[in-house]
C-alpha positions as CSV (number, residue, x, y, z in Angstrom):
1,X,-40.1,22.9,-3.9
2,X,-37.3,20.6,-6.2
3,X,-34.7,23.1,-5.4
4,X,-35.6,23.1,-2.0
5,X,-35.4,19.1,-1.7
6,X,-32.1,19.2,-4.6
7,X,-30.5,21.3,-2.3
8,X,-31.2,18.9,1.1
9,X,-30.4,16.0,-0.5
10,X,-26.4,17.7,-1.8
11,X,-26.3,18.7,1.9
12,X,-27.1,15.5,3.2
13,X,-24.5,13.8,0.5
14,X,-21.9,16.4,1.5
15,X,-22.2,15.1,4.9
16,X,-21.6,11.4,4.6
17,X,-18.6,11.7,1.3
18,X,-15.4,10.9,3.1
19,X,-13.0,13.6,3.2
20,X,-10.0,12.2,5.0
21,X,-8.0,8.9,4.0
22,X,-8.9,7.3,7.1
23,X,-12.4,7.4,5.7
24,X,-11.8,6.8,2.7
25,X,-10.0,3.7,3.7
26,X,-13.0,2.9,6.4
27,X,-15.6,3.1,3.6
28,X,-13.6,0.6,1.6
29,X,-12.9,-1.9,4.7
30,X,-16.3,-2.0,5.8
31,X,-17.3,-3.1,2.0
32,X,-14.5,-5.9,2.0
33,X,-13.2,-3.7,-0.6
34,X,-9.0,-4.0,0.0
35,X,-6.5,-5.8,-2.0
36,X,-6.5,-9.1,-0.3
37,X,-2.9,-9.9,-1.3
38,X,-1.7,-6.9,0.6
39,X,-4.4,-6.4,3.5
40,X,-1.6,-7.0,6.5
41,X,-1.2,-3.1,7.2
42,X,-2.4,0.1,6.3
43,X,-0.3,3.5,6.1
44,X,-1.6,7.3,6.5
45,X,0.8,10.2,6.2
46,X,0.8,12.9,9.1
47,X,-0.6,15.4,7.2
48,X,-3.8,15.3,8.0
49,X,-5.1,16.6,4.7
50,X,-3.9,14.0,2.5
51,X,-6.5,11.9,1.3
52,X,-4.0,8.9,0.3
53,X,-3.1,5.8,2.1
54,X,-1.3,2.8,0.8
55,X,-1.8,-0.6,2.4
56,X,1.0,-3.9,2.2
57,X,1.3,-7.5,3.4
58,X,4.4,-9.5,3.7
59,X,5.6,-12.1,2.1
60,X,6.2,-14.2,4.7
61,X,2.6,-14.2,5.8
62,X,1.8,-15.7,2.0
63,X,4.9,-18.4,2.4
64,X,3.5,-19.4,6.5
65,X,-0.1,-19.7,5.1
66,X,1.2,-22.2,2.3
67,X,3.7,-24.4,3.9
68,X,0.5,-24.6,6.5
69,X,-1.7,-25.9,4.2
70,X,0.6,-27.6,1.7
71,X,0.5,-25.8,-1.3
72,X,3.9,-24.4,-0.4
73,X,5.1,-28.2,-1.2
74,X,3.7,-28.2,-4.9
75,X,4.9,-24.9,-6.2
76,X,7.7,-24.9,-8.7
77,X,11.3,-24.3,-7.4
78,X,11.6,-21.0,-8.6
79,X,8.5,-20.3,-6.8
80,X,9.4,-21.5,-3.2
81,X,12.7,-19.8,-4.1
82,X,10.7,-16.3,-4.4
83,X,8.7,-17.0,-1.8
84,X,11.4,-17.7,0.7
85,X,12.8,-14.3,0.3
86,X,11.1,-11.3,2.2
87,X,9.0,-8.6,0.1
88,X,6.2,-6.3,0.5
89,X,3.2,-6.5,-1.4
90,X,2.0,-2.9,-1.6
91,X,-1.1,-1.3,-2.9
92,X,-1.9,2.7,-2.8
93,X,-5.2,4.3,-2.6
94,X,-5.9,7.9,-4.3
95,X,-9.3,9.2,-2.2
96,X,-10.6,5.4,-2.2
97,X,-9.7,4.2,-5.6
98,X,-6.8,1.6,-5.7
99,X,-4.1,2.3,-7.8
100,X,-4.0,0.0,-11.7
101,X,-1.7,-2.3,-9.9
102,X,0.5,-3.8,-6.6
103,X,3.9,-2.7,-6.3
104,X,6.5,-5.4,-5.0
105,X,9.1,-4.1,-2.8
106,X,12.5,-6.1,-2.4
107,X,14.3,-6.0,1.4
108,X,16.9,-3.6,1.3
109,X,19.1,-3.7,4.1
110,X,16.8,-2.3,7.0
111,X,14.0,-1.3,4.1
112,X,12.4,-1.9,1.1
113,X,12.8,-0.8,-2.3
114,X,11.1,-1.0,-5.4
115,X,12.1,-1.6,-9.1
116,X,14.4,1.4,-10.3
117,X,12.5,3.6,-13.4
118,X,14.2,5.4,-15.5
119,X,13.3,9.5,-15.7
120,X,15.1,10.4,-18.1
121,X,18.7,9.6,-20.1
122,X,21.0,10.7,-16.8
123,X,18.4,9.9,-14.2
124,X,16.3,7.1,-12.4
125,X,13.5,7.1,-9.5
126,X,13.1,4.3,-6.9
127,X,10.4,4.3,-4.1
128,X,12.3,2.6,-0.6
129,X,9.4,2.6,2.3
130,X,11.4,2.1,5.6
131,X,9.1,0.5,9.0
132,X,9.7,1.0,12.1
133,X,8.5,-2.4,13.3
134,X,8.4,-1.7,17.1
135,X,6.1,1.8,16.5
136,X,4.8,1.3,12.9
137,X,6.0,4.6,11.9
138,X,6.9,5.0,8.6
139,X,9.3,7.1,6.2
140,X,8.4,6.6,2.1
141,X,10.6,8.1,0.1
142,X,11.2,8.6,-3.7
143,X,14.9,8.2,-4.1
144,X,16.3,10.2,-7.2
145,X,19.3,8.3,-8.7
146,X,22.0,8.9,-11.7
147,X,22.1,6.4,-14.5
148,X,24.8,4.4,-12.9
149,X,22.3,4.1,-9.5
150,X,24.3,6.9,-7.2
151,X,21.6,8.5,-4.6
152,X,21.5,12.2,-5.9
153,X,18.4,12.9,-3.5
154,X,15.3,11.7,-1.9
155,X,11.3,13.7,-1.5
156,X,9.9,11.8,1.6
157,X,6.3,11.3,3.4
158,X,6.2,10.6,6.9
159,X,3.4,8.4,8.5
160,X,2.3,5.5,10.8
161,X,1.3,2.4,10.0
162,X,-1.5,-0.3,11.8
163,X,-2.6,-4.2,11.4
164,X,-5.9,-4.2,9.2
165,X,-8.1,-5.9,11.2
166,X,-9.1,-9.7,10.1
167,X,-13.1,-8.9,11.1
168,X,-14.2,-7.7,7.8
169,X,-12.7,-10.1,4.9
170,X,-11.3,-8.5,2.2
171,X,-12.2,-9.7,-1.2
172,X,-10.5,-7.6,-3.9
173,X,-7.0,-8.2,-5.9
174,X,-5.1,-8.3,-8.7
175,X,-6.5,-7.8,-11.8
């Protein structure tokens, strides 16, 4: 009789687990569960069997909110300065856990680009995520660059990109 009610209860969990990113991002929307700072869009690849998405805000969103309400007034200089220049604020998901921390993404020309890392002695990584802002398709790439920052070559993930709702609010963030 136990193994008989074990056994509907794992087919009963089985059934309501998310499975796909959408889901998984779903589950975590619902629950007011997103990165608040970063809540503006959220991402899925067009494989459909990639469990990831990543979600970002802008920057100007942060600086339109403050100027609004006048904090923007009492920040330090080198703080307006920031703010006044246009970055990304981007948090990934891996099946519904957030990644440790936000990545900031710098405007590059017609997309964004993270801090360089170095690989190794002759070579050094760099994510750039470019938008199409009229269809919200999206290419991110990790850009594979010699010591002295020459591209060498590029792995890239397609996807599209949509507003997060404001229904639910979204109460999580940095650390």
């Amino acid at each position: 009789m136990r193994a008989v009610a074990l056994l509907s209860l794992l087919a009963v969990m089985s059934q309501t687990t998310p499975h796909t990113a959408r889901e998984y991002y779903e589950e975590i929307y619902k629950a007011g569960g997103l990165d608040r700072m970063a809540d503006g869009y959220v991402c899925f690849a067009d494989e459909a069997t990639n469990e990831n998405f990543f979600i970002f805000g802008e920057s100007k969103v942060i600086r339109e909110i403050m100027v609004a309400d006048g904090t923007f007034a009492k920040l330090p200089k080198d703080m307006q300065n920031k703010l006044k220049q246009d970055w990304l604020i981007v948090r990934g998901y891996a099946k519904g856990i957030a990644f440790d921390s936000e990545q900031y993404f710098d405007k590059d020309g017609g997309s964004w680009i993270d801090e360089p890392r170095k690989l190794n002695a002759r070579s050094v990584i760099r994510v750039r995520l470019t938008i199409n802002w009229q269809t919200l398709r999206y290419k991110r790439s990790v850009e594979m660059l010699t010591s002295a920052m020459k591209y060498q070559s590029e792995v890239a993930q397609f996807g599209r990109c949509e507003r997060v709702s404001p229904n639910v609010t979204q109460t999580a963030g940095p650390e």
